[in-house]
FIRO-790768 format. One line per 2 residues: number of its first residue (from 1); their letters; for each residue x, y, z of N, C-alpha, C. Coordinates in Angstrom, 1 decimal, always signed. Layout:
// residues N
NUM> a> X Y Z X Y Z X Y Z  ...
This chain:
// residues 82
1> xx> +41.3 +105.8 +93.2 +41.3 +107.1 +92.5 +42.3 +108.0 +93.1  +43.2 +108.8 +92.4 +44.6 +109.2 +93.1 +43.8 +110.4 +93.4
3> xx> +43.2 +111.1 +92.5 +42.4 +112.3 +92.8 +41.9 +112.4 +94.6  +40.9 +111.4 +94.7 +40.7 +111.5 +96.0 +41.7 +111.0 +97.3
5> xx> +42.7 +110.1 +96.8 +43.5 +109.6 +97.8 +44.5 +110.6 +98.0  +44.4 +112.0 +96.8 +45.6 +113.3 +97.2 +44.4 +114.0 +97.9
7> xx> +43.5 +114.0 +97.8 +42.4 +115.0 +98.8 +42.7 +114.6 +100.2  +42.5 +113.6 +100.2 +42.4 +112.7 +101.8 +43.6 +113.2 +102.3
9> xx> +44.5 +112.6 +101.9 +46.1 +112.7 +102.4 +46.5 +114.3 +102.5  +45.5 +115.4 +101.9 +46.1 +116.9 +102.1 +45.8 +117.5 +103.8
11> xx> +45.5 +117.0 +104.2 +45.2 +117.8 +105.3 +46.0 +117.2 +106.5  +46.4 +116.2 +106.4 +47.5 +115.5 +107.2 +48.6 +115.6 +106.9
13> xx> +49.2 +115.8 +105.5 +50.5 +116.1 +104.6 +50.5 +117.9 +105.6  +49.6 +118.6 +105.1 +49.6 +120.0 +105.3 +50.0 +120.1 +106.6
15> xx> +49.3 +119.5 +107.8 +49.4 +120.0 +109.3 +51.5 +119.6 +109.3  +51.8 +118.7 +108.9 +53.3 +118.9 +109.0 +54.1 +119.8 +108.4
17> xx> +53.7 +120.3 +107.5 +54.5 +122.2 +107.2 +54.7 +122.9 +108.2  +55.8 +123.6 +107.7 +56.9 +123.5 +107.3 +57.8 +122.1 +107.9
19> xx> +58.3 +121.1 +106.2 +59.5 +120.5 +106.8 +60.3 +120.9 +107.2  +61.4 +119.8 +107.8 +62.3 +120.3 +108.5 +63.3 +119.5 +107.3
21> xx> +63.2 +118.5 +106.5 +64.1 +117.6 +105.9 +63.2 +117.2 +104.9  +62.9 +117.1 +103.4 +62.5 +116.3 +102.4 +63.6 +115.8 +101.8
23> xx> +63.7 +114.2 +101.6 +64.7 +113.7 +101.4 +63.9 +113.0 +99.5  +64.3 +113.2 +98.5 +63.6 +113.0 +97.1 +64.2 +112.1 +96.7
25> xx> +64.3 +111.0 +96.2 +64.7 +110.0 +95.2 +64.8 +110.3 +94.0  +65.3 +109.7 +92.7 +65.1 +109.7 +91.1 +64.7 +109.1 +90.6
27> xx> +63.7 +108.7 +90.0 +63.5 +108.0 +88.9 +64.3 +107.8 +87.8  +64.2 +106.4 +87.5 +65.4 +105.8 +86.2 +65.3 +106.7 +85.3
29> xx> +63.9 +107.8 +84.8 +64.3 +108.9 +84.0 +64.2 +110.2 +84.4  +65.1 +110.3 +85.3 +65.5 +111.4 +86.0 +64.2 +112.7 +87.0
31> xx> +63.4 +112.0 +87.1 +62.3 +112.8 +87.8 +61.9 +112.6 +89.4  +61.8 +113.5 +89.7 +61.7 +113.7 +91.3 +60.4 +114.1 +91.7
33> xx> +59.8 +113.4 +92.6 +58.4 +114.0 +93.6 +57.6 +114.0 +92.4  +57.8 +112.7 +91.6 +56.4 +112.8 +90.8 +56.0 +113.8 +89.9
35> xx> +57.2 +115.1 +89.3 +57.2 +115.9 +88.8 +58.0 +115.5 +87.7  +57.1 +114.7 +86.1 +57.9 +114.4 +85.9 +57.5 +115.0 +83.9
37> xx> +58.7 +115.4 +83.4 +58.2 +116.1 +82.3 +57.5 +115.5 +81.5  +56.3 +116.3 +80.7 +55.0 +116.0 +80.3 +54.1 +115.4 +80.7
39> xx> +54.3 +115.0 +82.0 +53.0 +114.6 +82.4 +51.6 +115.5 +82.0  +50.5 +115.2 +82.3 +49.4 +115.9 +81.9 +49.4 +117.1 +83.1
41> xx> +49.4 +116.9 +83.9 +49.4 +118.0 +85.3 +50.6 +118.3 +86.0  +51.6 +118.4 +85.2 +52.6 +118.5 +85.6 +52.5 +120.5 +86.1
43> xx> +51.9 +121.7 +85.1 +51.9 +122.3 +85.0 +50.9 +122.9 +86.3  +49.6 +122.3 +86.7 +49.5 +122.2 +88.0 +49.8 +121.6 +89.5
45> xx> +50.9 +120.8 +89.3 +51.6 +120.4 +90.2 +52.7 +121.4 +90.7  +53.4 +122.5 +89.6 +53.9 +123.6 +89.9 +53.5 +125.1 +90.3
47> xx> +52.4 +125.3 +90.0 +51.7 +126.5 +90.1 +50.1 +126.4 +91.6  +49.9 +124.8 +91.7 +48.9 +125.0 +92.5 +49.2 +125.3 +94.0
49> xx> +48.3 +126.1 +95.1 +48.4 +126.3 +95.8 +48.1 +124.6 +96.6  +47.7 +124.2 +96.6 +47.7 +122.5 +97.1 +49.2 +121.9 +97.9
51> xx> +48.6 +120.9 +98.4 +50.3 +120.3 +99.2 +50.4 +118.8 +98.0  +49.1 +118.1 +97.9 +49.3 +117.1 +97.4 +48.4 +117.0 +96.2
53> xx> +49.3 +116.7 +95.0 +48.0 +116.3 +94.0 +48.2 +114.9 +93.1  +47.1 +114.6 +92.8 +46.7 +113.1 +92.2 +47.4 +113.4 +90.6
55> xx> +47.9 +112.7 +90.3 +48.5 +112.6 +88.4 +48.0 +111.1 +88.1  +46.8 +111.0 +87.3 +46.2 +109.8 +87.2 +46.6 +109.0 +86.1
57> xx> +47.5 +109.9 +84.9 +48.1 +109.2 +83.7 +48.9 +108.7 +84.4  +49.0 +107.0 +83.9 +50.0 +106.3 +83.7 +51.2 +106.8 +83.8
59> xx> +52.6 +107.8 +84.0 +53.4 +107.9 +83.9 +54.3 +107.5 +84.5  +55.8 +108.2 +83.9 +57.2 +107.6 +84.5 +57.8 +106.2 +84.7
61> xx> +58.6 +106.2 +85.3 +59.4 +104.8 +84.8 +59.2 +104.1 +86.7  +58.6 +103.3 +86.9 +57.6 +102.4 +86.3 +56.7 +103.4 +86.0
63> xx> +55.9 +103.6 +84.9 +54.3 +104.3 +84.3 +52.9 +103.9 +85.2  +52.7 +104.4 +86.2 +51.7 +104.5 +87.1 +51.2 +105.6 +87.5
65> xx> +49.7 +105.7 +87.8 +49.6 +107.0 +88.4 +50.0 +107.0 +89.7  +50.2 +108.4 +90.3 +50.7 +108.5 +91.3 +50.3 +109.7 +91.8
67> xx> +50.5 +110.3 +93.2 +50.1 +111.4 +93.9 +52.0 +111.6 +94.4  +51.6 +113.0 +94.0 +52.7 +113.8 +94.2 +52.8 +114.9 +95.2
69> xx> +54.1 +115.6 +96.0 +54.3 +116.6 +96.8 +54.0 +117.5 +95.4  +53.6 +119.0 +95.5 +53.5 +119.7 +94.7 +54.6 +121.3 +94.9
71> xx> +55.2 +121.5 +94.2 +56.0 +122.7 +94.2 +56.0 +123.2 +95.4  +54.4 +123.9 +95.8 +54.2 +124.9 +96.8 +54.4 +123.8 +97.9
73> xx> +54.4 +122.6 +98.4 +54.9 +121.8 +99.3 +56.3 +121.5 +99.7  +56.9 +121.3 +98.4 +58.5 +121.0 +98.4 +59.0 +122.1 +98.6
75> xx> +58.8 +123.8 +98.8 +59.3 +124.8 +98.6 +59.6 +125.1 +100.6  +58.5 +124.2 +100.8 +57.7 +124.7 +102.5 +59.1 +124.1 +103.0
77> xx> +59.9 +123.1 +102.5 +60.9 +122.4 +103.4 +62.2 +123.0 +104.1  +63.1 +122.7 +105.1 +63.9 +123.9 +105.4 +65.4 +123.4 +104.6
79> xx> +65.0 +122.4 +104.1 +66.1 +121.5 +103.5 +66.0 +120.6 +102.6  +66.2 +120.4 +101.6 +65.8 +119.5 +100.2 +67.1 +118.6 +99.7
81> xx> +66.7 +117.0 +99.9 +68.1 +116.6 +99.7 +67.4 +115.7 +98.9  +68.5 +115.2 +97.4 +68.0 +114.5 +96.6 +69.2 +113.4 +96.1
């Protein structure tokens, strides 16, 4: 359940804020950190106060669910390289 494996994983993600370096990959259709357009929670993945959240639809190229850094996480970095 990604839901709970982003719960678990927040509080250990969290104690490392502020990065010092997030280094992002792309997806074959252009999406980064699991932020990937139309997903179903995409719009919470931007706006929530959260470090990590669970996206349980199928998506993206490969289409899997997946847990993502969320906005308010990626923002905490001192450096963002993609």
């Amino acid at each position: 359940d990604v839901d709970a494996a982003a719960t678990a994983a927040e509080p250990a993600v969290r104690a490392l804020a502020p990065f010092d370096i997030t280094l992002l990959g792309m997806g074959a259709d252009g999406h980064v950190a699991s932020l990937i357009p139309g997903a179903a929670r995409l719009e919470a993945a931007m706006t929530s106060a959260r470090i990590c959240l669970g996206l349980d639809q199928p998506i993206g190229d490969p289409p899997r669910p997946r847990i993502t850094l969320t906005r308010h996480a990626l923002v905490q970095s001192r450096a963002t390289l993609v």
